[in-house]
C-alpha positions as CSV (number, residue, x, y, z in Angstrom):
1,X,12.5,-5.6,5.6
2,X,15.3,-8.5,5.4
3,X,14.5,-11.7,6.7
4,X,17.6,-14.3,6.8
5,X,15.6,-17.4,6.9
6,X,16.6,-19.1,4.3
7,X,13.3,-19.9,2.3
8,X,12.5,-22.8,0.1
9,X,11.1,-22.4,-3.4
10,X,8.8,-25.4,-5.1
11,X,7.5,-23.8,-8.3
12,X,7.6,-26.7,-10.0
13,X,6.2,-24.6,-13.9
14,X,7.8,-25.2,-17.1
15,X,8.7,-22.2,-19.4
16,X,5.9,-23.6,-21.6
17,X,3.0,-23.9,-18.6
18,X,4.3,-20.5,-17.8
19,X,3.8,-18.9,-21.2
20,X,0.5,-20.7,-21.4
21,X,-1.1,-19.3,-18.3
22,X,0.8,-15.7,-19.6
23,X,-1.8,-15.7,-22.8
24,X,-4.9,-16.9,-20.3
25,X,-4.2,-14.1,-17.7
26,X,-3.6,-11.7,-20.3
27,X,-7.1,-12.4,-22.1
28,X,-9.2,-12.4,-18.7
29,X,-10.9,-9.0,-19.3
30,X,-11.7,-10.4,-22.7
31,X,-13.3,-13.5,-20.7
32,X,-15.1,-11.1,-18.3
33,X,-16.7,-9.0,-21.1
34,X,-18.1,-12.4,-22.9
35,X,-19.4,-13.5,-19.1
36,X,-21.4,-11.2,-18.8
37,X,-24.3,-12.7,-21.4
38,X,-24.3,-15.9,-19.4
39,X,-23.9,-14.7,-15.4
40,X,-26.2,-16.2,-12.9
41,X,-28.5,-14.0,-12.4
42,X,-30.4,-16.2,-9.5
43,X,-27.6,-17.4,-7.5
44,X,-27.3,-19.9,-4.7
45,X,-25.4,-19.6,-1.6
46,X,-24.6,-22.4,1.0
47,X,-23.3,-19.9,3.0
48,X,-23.0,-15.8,3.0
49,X,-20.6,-14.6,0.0
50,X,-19.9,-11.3,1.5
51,X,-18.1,-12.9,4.4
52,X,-15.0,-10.6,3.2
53,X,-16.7,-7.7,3.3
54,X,-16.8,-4.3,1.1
55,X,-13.7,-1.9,0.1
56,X,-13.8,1.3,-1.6
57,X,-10.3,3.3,-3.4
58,X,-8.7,5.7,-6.0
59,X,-11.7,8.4,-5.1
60,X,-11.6,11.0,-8.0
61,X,-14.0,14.6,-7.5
62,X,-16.6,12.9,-9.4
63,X,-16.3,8.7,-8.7
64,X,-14.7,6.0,-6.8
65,X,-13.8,2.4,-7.2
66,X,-16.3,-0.2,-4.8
67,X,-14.9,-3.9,-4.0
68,X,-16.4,-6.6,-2.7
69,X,-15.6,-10.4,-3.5
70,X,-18.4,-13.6,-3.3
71,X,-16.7,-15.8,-1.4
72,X,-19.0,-18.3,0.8
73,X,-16.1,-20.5,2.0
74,X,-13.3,-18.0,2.1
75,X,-10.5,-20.0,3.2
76,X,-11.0,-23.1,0.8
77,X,-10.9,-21.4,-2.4
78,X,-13.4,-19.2,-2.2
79,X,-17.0,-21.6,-1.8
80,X,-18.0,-20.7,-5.4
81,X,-18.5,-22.9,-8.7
82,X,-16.8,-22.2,-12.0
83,X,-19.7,-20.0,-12.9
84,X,-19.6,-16.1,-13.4
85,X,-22.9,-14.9,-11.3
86,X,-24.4,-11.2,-11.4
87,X,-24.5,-8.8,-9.1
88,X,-25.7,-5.8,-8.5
89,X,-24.3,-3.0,-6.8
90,X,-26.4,0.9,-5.7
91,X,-24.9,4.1,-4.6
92,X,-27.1,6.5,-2.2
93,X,-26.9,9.8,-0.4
94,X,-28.0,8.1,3.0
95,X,-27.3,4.9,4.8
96,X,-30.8,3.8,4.6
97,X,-30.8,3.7,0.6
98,X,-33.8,6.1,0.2
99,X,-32.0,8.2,-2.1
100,X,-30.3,5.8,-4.8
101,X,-28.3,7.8,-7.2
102,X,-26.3,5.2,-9.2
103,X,-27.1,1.8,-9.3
104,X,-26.0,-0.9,-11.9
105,X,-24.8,-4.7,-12.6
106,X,-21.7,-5.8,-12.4
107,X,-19.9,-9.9,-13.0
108,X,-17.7,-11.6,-10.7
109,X,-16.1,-13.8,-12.7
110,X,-14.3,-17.2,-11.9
111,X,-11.2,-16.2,-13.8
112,X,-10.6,-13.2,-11.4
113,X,-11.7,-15.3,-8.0
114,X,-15.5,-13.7,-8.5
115,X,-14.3,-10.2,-7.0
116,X,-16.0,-7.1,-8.4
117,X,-14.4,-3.7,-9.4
118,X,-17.1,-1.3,-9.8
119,X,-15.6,1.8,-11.3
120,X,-18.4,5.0,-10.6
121,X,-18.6,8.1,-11.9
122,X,-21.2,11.2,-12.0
123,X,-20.9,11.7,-8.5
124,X,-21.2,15.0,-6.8
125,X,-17.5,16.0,-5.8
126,X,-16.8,16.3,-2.2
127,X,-19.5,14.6,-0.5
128,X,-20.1,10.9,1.6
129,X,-21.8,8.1,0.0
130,X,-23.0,4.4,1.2
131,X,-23.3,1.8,-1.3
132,X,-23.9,-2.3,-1.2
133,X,-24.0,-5.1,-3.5
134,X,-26.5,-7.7,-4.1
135,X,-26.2,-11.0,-5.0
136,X,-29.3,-13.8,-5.4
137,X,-30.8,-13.1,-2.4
138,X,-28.1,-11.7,0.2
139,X,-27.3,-8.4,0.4
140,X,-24.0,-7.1,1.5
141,X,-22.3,-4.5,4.2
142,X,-22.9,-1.1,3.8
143,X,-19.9,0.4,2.8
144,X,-19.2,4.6,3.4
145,X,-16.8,6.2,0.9
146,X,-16.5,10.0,-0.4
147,X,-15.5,11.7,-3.5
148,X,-12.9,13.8,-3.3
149,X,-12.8,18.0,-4.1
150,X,-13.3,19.6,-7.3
151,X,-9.9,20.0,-9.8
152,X,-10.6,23.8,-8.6
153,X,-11.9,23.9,-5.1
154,X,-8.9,24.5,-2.4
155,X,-10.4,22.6,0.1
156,X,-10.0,24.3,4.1
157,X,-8.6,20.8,5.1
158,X,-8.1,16.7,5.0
159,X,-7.4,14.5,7.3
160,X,-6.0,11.0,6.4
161,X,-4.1,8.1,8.0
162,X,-1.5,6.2,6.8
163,X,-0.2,2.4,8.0
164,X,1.9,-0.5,6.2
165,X,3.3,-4.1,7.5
166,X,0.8,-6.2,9.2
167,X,1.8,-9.0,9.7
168,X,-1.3,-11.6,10.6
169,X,0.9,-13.5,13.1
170,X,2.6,-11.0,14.9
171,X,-0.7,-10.0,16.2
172,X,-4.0,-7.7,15.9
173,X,-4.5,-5.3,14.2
174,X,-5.0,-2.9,17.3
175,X,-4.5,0.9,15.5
176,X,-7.7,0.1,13.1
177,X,-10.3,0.5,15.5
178,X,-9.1,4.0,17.0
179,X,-8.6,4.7,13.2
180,X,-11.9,4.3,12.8
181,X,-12.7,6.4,15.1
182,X,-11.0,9.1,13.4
183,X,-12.7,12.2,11.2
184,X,-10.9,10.4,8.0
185,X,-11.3,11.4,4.2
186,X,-9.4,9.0,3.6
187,X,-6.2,5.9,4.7
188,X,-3.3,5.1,2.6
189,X,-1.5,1.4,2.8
190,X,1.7,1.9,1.9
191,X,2.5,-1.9,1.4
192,X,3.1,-5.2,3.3
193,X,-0.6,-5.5,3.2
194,X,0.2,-9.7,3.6
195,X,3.2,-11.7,4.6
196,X,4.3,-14.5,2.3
197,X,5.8,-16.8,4.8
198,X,5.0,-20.1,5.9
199,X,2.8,-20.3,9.3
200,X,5.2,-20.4,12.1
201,X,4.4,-21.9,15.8
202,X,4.6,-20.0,18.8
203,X,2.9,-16.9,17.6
204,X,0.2,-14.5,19.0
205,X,-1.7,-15.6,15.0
206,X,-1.0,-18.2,12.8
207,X,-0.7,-18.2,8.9
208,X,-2.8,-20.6,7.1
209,X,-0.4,-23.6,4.9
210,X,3.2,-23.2,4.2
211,X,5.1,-20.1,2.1
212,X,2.5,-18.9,-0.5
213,X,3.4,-19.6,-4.3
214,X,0.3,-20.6,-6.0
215,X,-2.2,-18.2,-7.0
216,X,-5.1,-20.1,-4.7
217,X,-2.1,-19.7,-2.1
218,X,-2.2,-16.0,-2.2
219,X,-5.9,-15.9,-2.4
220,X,-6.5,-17.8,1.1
221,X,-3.8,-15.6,2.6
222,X,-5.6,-12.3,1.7
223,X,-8.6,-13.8,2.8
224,X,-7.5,-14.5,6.0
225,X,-6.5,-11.2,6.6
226,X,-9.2,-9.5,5.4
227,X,-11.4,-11.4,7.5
228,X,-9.7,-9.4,10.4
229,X,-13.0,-7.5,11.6
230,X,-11.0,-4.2,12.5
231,X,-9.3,-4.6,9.1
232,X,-12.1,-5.4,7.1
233,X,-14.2,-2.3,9.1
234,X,-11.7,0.6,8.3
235,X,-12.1,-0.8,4.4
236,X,-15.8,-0.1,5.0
237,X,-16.2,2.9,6.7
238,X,-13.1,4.7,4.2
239,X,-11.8,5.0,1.0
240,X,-8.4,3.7,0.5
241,X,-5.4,4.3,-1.9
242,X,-3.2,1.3,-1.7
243,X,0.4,0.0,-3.1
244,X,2.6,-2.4,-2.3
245,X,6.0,-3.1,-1.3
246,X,8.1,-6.6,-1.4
247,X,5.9,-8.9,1.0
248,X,2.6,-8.9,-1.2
249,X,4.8,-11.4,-3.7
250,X,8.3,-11.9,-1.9
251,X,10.8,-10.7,0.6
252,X,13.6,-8.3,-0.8
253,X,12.6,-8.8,-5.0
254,X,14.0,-5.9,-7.4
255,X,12.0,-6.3,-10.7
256,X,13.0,-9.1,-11.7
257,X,15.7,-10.7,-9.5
258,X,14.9,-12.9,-6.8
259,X,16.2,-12.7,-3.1
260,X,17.1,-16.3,-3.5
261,X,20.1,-17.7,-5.8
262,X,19.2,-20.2,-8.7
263,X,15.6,-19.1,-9.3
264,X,14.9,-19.1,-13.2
265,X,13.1,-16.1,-14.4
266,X,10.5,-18.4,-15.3
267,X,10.0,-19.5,-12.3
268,X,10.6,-16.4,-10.6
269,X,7.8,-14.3,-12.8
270,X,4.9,-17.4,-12.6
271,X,4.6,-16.7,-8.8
272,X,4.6,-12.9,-9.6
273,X,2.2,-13.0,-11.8
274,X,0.1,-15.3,-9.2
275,X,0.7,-12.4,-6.6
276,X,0.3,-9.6,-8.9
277,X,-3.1,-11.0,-9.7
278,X,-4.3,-11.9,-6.1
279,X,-3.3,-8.1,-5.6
280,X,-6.0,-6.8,-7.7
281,X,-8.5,-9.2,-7.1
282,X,-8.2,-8.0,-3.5
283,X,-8.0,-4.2,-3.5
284,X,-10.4,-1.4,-4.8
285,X,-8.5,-0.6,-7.9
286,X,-9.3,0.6,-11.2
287,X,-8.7,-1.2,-14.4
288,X,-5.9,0.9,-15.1
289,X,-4.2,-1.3,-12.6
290,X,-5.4,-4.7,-14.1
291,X,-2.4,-6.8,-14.4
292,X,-0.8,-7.8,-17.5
293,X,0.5,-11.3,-16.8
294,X,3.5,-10.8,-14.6
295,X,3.4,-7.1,-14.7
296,X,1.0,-3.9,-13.4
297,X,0.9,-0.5,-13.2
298,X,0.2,1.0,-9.4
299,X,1.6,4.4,-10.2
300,X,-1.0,7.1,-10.6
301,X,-2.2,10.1,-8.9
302,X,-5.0,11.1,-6.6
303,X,-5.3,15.1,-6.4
304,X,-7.6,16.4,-3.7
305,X,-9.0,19.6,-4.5
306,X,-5.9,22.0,-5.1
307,X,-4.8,21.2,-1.6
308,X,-2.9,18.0,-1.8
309,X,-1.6,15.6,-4.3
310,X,-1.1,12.3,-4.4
311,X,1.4,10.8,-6.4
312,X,1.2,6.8,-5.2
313,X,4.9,5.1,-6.6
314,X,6.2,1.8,-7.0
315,X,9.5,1.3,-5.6
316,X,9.5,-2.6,-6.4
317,X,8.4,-3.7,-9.7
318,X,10.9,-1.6,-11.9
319,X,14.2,-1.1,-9.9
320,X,17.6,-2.2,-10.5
321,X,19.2,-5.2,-8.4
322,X,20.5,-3.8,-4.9
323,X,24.2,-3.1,-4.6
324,X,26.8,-4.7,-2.9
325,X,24.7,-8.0,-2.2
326,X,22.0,-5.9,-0.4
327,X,21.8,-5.6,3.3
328,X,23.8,-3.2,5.4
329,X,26.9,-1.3,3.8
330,X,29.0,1.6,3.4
331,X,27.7,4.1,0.6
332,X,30.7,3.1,-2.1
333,X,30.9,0.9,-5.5
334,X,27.6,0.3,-7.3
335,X,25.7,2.7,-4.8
336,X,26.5,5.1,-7.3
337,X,25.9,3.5,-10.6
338,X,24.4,5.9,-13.1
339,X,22.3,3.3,-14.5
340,X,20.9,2.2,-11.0
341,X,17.3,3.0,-10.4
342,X,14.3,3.1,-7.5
343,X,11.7,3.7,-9.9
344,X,12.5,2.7,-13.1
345,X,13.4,5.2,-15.8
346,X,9.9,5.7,-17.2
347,X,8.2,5.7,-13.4
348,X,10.6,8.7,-12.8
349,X,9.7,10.4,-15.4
350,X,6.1,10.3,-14.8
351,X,7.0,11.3,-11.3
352,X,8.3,14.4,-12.6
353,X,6.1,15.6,-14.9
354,X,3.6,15.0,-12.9
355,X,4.6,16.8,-10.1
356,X,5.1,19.5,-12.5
357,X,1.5,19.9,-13.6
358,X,0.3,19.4,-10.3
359,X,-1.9,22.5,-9.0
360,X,-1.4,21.4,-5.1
361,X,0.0,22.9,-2.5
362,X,1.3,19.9,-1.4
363,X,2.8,17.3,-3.4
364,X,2.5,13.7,-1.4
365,X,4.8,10.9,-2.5
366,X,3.4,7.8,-1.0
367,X,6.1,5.4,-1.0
368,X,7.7,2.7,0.6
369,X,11.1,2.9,1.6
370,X,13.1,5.3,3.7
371,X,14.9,7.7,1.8
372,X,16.9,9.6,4.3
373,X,20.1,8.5,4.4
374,X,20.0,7.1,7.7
375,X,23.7,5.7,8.9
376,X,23.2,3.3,10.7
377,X,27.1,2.7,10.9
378,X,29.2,2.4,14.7
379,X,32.8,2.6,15.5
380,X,33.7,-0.1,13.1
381,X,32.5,2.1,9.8
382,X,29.7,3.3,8.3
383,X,26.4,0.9,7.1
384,X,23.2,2.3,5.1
385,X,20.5,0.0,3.9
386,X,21.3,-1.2,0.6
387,X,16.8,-1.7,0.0
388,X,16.4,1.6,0.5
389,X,17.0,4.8,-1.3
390,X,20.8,5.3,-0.2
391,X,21.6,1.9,-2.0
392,X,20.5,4.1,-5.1
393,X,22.2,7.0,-4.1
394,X,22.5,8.6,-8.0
395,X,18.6,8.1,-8.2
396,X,17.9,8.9,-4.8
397,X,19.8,12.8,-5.3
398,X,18.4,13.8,-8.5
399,X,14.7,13.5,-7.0
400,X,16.1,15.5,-4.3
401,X,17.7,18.2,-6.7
402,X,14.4,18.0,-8.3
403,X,12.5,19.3,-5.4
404,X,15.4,21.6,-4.7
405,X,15.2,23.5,-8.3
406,X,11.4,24.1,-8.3
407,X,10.3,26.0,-5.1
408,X,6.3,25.8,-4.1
409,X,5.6,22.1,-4.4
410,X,6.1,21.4,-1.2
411,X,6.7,17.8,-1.4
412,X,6.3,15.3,1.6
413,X,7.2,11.6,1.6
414,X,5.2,9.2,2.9
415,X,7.3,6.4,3.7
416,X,6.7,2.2,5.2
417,X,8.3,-1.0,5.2
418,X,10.8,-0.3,8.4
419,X,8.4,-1.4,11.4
420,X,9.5,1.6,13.1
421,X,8.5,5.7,13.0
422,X,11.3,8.2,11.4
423,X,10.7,11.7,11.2
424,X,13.4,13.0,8.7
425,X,14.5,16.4,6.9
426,X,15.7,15.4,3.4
427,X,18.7,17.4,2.8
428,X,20.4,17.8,-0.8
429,X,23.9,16.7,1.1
430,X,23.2,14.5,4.4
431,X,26.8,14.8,4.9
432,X,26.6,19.0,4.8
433,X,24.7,20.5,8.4
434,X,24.1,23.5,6.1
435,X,22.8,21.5,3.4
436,X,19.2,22.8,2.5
437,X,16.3,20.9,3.3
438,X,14.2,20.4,0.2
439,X,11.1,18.0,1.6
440,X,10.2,16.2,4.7
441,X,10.2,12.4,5.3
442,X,7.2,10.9,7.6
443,X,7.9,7.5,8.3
444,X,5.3,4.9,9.7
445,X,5.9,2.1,11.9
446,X,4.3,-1.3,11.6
447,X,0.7,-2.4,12.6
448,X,1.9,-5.6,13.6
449,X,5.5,-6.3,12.4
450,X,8.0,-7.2,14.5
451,X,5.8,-7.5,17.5
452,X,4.9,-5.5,20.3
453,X,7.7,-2.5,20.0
454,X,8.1,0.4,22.4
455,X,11.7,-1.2,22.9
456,X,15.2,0.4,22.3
457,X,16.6,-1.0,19.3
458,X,20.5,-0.2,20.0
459,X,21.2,0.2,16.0
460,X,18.5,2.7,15.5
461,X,18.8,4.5,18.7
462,X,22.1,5.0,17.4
463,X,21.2,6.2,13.8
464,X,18.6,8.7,15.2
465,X,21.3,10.3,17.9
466,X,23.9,10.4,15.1
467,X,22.2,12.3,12.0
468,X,21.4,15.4,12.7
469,X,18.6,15.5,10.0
470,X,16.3,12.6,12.4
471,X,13.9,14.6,14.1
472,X,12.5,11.7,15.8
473,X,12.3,8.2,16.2
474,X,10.1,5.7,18.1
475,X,9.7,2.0,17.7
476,X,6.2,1.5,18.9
477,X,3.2,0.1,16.3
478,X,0.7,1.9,15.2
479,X,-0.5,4.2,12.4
480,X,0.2,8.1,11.4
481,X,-2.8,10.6,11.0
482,X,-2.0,13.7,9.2
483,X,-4.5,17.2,8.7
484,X,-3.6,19.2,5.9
485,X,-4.6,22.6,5.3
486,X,-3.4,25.8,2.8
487,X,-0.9,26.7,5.4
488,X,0.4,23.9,7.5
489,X,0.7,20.2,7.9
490,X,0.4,18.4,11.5
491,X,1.0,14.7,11.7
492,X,0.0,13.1,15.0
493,X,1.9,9.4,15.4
494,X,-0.2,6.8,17.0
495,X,1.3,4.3,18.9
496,X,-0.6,0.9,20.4
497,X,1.3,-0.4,23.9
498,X,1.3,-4.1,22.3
499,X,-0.1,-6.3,19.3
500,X,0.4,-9.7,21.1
501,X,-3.5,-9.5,22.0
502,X,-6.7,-7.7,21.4
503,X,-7.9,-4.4,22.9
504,X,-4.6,-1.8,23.1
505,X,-5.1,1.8,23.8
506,X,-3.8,4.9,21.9
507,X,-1.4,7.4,22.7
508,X,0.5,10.1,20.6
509,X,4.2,10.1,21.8
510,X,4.7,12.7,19.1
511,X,3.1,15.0,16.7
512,X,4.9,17.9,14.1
513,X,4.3,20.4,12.0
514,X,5.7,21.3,8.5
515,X,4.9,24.9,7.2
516,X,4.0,25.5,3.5
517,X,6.9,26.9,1.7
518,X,9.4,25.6,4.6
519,X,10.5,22.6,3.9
520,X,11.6,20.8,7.5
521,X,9.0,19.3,10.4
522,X,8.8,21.0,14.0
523,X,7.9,19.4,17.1
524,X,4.9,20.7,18.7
């Protein structure tokens, strides 16, 4: 979301340093390949390297991506010499490892902050697993993941959550332990995973050192939030599918244009490439996602069964500038530029086809930006987010005629980034009450964001009275929990009472249900 602080910017990288460390970042899985000869095999720790825990993500029907990072001193750049050091990582049927059925060796590496992306395969589809890692003489958490469904099983059901923006200071991270508690296959993070700012006084948490640039900046910021135990504890207990949105490098970016005036793209893409690696040296990924330098590719897919499909997007890294100097405005001017773009012209196509080949019956865009039209206008005129879809209105409509010209995909968008929860029918026309409805919009609020909630934002109650495609809004934190089966959808929103200290109960202020082959959510 916008923030109007004004934020300072200390890069302080030539256009030769930057091109320099381009060609290093670039040859890193080159450097990890030749590590792997010379790893310590016999490691020494002055303190437990697992202190960040273990992740899993990206499950496929027959394997799944494990994480864990060493990292003895987490908060001080990591405790660890400049020394790659093995370790060795086991798969098993049971939580007490009696039944091993994949076990191998892996390389942290100093180039990549010594985290470890174990990518396994031959797994039985459809089934729990625990794994752990060993390194020298510490052993790790037991992590729980699970594979998903066969290509050509039509599974009776799922049942996943969904959260984005948690933001450390605002407060704890109270939905994760009743998500835990949850029959999950699975949670999707659909961005904001960090805040870049600087730490600010007066808040229920504090941020660690000033705004993050450098990339041992990002590196103690992740760390600090993963060393959240109810944060770190869903990552263990669940496999995740993750992407981000605009806080993971900066506030408001598009591609390649920063928020702020007078940044050189130099400048500009040496602390991307600093988040963009922190990124995936953080989350269970797969080395399709490795970054290049300055640039990586987060959209992919993750079909479950022939029930659901997940196409993940990227609504950051390859859109155009926003419109009419971003923030709040009527829908007119560059809003409908034929060369504007969300996703990037080669994302959008992907999107397509791949929807297109999908087998599903539902199609799941996990995404992070609201693409209802949502006026948020008053007596003065009419104002529409110019970050979110409307400000790409040309883009934004021929998705929508795409769902509207192919009938059975059954497409539902997952949607973060506004701190507060939408429930919307996505119409070809939003101006046209007799307009079809051609998909349906869940929108989750914040973990943390913006603070307690549960209040009336005047602007939003507003919006939700006003256009008659909002089913619902509600501006308390929480998460979203969704079971999916052949004929029917239900989403249950959870909401936590505050996020300014520890301990919050859950409650369900709303739940809905979308039927397969009728586009539109109903209250239950």
């Amino acid at each position: 979301m916008t923030n109007s602080n004004n934020k300072s910017r200390r890069y302080g990288i030539d256009r030769r340093s930057f091109l320099r460390y381009l060609s290093a970042v670039s040859a890193i899985p080159t450097i990890s390949l030749r590590s792997i000869a010379r790893a310590e095999s016999r490691p020494r720790f002055q303190a437990n390297p697992f202190q960040l825990g273990v992740a899993s993500g990206d499950p496929s029907f027959d394997g799944v991506v494990l994480w864990t990072r060493l990292a003895p001193d987490p908060l001080n750049g990591g405790g660890m010499t400049n020394e790659s050091v093995q370790v060795k990582w086991e798969v098993a049927e049971q939580e007490d490892f009696s039944h091993v059925v994949r076990r191998g060796e892996a390389v942290a590496v100093p180039q990549l902050g010594h985290s470890v992306h174990v990518e396994v395969n031959g797994l039985e589809p459809d089934r729990w697993y625990f794994y752990r890692f060993h390194a020298g003489d510490v052993t790790s958490p037991t992590g729980r993941t699970r594979t998903f469904p066969a290509p050509s099983v039509m599974p009776e059901r799922m049942r996943f959550a969904f959260t984005s923006c948690q933001h450390y200071e605002y407060g704890y991270f109270n939905g994760y332990p009743h998500m835990q508690a949850e029959d999950l296959d699975l949670v999707i993070h659909l961005g904001d995973y960090i805040y870049e700012y600087a730490r600010q006084e007066g808040k229920p948490r504090q941020h660690l050192g000033g705004e993050i640039e450098s990339l041992d900046d990002y590196r103690t910021r992740y760390s600090q939030y993963r060393l959240d135990e109810s944060l770190q504890g869903t990552h263990r207990l669940f496999p995740w599918v993750v992407t981000w949105d605009d806080h993971e490098f900066d506030n408001n970016y598009a591609d390649l244009v920063s928020e702020e005036e007078g940044v050189s793209p130099e400048r500009f893409l040496a602390r991307r490439m600093n988040a963009y690696q922190a990124y995936y040296e953080f989350m269970p990924l797969r080395r399709s996602a490795f970054p290049q330098g300055p640039h990586m590719k987060l959209y992919r897919n993750c079909p479950y069964g022939r029930l659901a499909n997940f196409h993940v997007l990227d609504t950051r890294q390859y859109r155009t500038d926003q419109p009419n100097g971003d923030g709040e405005k009527p829908m007119e001017g560059k809003v409908f530029d034929q060369r504007a773009t969300m996703l990037g012209r080669k994302q959008e196509n992907w999107l397509m086809k791949s929807m297109l080949q999908s087998t599903s019956v539902w199609n799941v865009l996990a995404q992070q930006v609201m693409m209802a039209p949502v006026n948020r206008g008053d007596e003065t005129g009419d104002r529409f987010s110019m970050d979110q879809w409307p400000g790409y209105e040309v883009s934004r409509r021929r998705l929508l005629e795409f769902f509207a010209a192919r009938n059975g995909m059954n497409p539902v968008v997952l949607t973060g980034d506004i701190h507060v929860n939408w429930v919307n029918d996505l119409r070809l026309d939003f101006t046209d009450a007799n307009s079809p409805t051609v998909a349906t919009e869940l929108v989750g609020t914040a973990m943390t964001s913006g603070g307690n909630g549960g209040n009336k934002i005047p602007e939003f109650e507003r919006a939700a009275a006003n256009n008659d495609f909002v089913q619902w809004y509600n501006s308390n934190r929480g998460y979203v929990s969704c079971e999916v089966t052949p004929e029917t959808w239900t989403t249950h929103f959870r909401a936590t009472p505050f996020v300014d200290k520890p301990g919050a109960p859950i409650f369900t202020p709303a739940s809905f249900v979308i039927e397969a082959g009728r586009p539109g959510a109903q209250q239950t």
